[in-house]
C-alpha positions in Angstrom: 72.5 -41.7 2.9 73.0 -37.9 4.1 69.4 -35.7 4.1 71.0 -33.7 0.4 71.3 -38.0 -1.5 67.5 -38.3 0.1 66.5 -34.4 -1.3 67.4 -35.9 -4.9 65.8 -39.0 -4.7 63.3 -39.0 -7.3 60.5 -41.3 -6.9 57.9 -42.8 -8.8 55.0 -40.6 -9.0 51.1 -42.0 -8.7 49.6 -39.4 -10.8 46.1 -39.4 -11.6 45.9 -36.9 -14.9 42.0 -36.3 -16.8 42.6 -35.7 -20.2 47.1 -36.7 -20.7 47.2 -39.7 -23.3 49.4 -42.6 -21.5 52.0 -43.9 -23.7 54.9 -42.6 -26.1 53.1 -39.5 -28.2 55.3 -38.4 -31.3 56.3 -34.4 -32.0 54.6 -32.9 -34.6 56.6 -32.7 -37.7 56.4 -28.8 -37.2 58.5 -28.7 -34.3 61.4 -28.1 -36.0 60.3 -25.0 -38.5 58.8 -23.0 -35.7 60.1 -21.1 -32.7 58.4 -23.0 -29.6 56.8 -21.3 -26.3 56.9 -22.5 -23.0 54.3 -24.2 -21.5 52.3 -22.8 -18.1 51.3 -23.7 -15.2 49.8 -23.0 -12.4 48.9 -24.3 -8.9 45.0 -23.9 -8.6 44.1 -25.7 -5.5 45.3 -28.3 -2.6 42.6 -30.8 -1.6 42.6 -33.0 1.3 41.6 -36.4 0.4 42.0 -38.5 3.7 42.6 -37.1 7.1 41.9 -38.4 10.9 38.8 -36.8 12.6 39.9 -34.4 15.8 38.3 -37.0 17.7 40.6 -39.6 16.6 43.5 -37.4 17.1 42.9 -36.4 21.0 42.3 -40.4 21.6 45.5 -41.0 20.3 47.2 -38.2 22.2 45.1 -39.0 25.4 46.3 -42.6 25.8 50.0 -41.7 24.7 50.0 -38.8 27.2 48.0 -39.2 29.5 46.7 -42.8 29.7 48.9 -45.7 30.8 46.5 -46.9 33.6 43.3 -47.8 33.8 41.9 -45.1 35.6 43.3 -42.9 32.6 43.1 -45.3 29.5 39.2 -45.6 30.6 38.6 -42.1 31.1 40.0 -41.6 27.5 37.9 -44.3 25.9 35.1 -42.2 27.5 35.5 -38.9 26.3 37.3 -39.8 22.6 36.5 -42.9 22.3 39.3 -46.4 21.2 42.4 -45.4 20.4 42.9 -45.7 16.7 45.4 -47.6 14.4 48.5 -45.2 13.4 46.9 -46.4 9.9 43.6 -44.4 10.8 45.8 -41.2 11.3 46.9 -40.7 7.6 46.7 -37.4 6.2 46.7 -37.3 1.7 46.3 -34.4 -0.3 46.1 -33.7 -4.0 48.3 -30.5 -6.0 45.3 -29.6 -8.6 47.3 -28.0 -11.7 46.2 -26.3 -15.0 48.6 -27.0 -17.8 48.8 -25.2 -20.9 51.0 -25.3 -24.3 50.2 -23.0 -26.9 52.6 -25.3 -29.3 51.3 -27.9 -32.0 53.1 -30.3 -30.4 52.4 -31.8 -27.1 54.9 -30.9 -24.6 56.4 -33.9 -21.8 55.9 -33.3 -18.0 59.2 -34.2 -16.8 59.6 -33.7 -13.4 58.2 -31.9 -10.4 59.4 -30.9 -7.3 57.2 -29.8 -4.1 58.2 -28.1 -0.6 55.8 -28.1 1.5 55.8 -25.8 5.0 53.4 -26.5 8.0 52.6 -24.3 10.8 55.1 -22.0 9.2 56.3 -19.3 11.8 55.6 -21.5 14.9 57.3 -23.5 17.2 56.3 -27.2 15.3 57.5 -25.4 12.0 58.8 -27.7 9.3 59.5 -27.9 6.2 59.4 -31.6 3.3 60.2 -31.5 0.2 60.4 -34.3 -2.7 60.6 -34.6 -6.1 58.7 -36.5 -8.9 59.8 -37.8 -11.9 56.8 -38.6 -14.5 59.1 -40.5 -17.4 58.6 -44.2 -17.6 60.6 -46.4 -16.2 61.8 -48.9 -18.1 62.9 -46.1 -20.2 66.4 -46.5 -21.2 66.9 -42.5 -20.8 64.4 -42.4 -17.6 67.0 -42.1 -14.8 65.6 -42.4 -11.5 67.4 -40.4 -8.5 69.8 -38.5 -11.3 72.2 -35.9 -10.5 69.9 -33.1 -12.3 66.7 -34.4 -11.0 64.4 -31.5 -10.0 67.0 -29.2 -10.7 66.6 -26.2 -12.8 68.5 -24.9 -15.8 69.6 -21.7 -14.5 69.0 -20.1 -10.7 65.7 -17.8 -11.3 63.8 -20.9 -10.5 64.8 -22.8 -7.7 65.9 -26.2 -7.2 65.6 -28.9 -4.8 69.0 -28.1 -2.9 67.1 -24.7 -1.9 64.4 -26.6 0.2 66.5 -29.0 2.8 63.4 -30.9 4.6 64.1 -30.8 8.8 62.1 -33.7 8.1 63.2 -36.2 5.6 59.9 -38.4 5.1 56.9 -35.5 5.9 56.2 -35.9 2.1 55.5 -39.1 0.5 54.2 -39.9 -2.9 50.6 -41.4 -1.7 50.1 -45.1 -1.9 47.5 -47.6 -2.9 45.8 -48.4 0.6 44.8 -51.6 -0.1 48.5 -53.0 -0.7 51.2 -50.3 0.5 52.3 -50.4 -3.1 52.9 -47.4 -5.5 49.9 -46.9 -7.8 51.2 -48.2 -11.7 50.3 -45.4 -13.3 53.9 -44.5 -14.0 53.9 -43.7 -18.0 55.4 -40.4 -19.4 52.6 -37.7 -19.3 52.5 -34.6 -21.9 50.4 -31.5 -22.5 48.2 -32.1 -25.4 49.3 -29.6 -28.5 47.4 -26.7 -29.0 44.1 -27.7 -32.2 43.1 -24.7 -34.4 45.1 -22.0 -32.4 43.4 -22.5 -28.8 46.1 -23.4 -26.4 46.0 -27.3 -25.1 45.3 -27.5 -21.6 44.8 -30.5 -19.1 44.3 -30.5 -15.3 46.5 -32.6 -13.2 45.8 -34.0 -10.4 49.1 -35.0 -8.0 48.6 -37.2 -5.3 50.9 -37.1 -1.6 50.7 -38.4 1.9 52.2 -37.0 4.7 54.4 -39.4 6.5 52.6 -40.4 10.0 55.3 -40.2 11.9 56.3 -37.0 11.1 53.0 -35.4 11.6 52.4 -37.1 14.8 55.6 -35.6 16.0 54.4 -32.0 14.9 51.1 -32.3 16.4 52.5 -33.3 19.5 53.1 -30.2 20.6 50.0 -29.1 20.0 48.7 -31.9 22.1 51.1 -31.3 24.6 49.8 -27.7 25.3 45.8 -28.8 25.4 46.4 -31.2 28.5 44.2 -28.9 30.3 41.5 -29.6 27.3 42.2 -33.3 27.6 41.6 -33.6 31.4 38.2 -32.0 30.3 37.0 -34.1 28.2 37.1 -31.4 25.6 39.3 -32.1 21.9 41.5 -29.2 20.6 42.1 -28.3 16.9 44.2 -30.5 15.4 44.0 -27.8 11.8 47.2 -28.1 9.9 48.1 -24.7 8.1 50.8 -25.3 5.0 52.1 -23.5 2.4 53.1 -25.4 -1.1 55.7 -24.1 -3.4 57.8 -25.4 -5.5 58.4 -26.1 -9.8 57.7 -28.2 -12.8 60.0 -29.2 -15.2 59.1 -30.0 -18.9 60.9 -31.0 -22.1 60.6 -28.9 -24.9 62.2 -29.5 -28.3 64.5 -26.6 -29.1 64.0 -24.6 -26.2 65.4 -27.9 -24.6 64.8 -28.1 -20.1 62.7 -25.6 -18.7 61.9 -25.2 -15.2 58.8 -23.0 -14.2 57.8 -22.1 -10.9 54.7 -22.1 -9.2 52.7 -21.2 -5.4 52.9 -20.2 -3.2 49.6 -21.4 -2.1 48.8 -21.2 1.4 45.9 -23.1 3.6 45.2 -25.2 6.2 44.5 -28.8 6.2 41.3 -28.9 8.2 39.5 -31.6 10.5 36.7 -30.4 11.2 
């Protein structure tokens, strides 16, 4: 399967929503007699849920580059301590979005698709992207990995084939730790309909992992240039700066697909 099948694979999304009902909600009746409005939305804030200390990292980085022997493998235990598990090393972060519909009918989430950029600019540059598909799957119209997944109706949004990852698997939908298994909250989410003329609104919370491997082949380099810090017993930053961007697809009864986008939003993913 070539890197532009693997872009349009759309996976099963573990969403954690406060506030979307689960299940099948009905239009209102008034759908039909009114002219509809798009939804918005808007990319208010990444979080970093889980991340390796910089301790953790430079006793990794010490015994892959450095140790080997004993001399060396006990001079790293010294300064950094064991070396940890590659399962100790996992970076997740959450997309925090406001939602709004100013409809009286509540309006389905249908997709989303994310890019994500680290150290943007610099040598270890790259570049994930994936997309989410939030209808339930044993939907008989819910078609997983479609040849319009994440892509939008028109070009003044753009779609999944404008963000080709240089690394396939830096972005993963986050999964349950306890089992390696995707979380099962998989049902069709909407934006509640707007009561009494004040716009419905929700916050969504989206949750993602960043693949291990790739991110220990990024950092590398940064380990690879602190040797001198190593030797001295000293850690070096291990800070991750990013930059999300990407779009949200929704469903909307007359207006039919509509694709909005959303970032950029840019940060760093810190350790300290």
């Amino acid at each position: 399967m070539g890197a532009r099948d693997l872009n349009r694979l759309v996976l099963a999304s573990s969403l954690a929503v406060l506030g979307l009902p689960l299940g099948g909600c009905p239009l209102g009746s008034s759908a039909g007699g009114i002219n509809p409005e798009p939804p918005t939305a808007e990319l208010k804030e990444i979080n970093l849920t889980a991340r390796p200390t910089n301790n953790e990292l430079a006793s990794y980085y010490c015994h892959d580059l450095l140790g080997g022997n004993v001399v060396t493998d006990g001079a790293c235990r010294g300064f950094f301590g064991r070396e940890p598990d590659k399962l100790q090393l996992i970076f997740s972060f959450e997309l925090v979005f406001d939602l709004g519909n100013p409809n009286d009918f509540p309006i389905p989430l249908v997709e989303l698709l994310l890019a994500l950029d680290v150290f943007e600019g610099q040598d270890t540059a790259q570049l994930g992207a994936i997309c989410v598909s939030f209808c339930d799957p044993e939907a008989e119209d819910c078609v997983q990995g479609g040849e319009e997944a994440c892509r939008a109706p028109d070009k003044e949004v753009e779609d999944i084939e404008d963000f080709v990852p240089t690394v396939e698997d830096l972005i993963r939908i986050a999964v349950e730790a306890a089992n390696g298994t995707l979380d099962t909250n998989l049902s069709f989410r909407y934006i509640p309909a707007a009561q009494e003329g004040v716009a419905g609104h929700t916050e969504a919370r989206i949750r993602f992992d960043l693949g291990v491997d790739a991110v220990l082949g990024i950092l590398e380099k940064v380990a690879t240039d602190s040797a001198d810090e190593f030797l001295d017993g000293r850690a070096p930053s291990f800070d991750i700066p990013y930059k999300a961007r990407g779009s949200v697809f929704f469903d909307i009864p007359v207006l039919g697909r509509h694709a909005l986008s959303y970032g950029p939003l840019d940060g760093t993913f810190s350790l300290d």
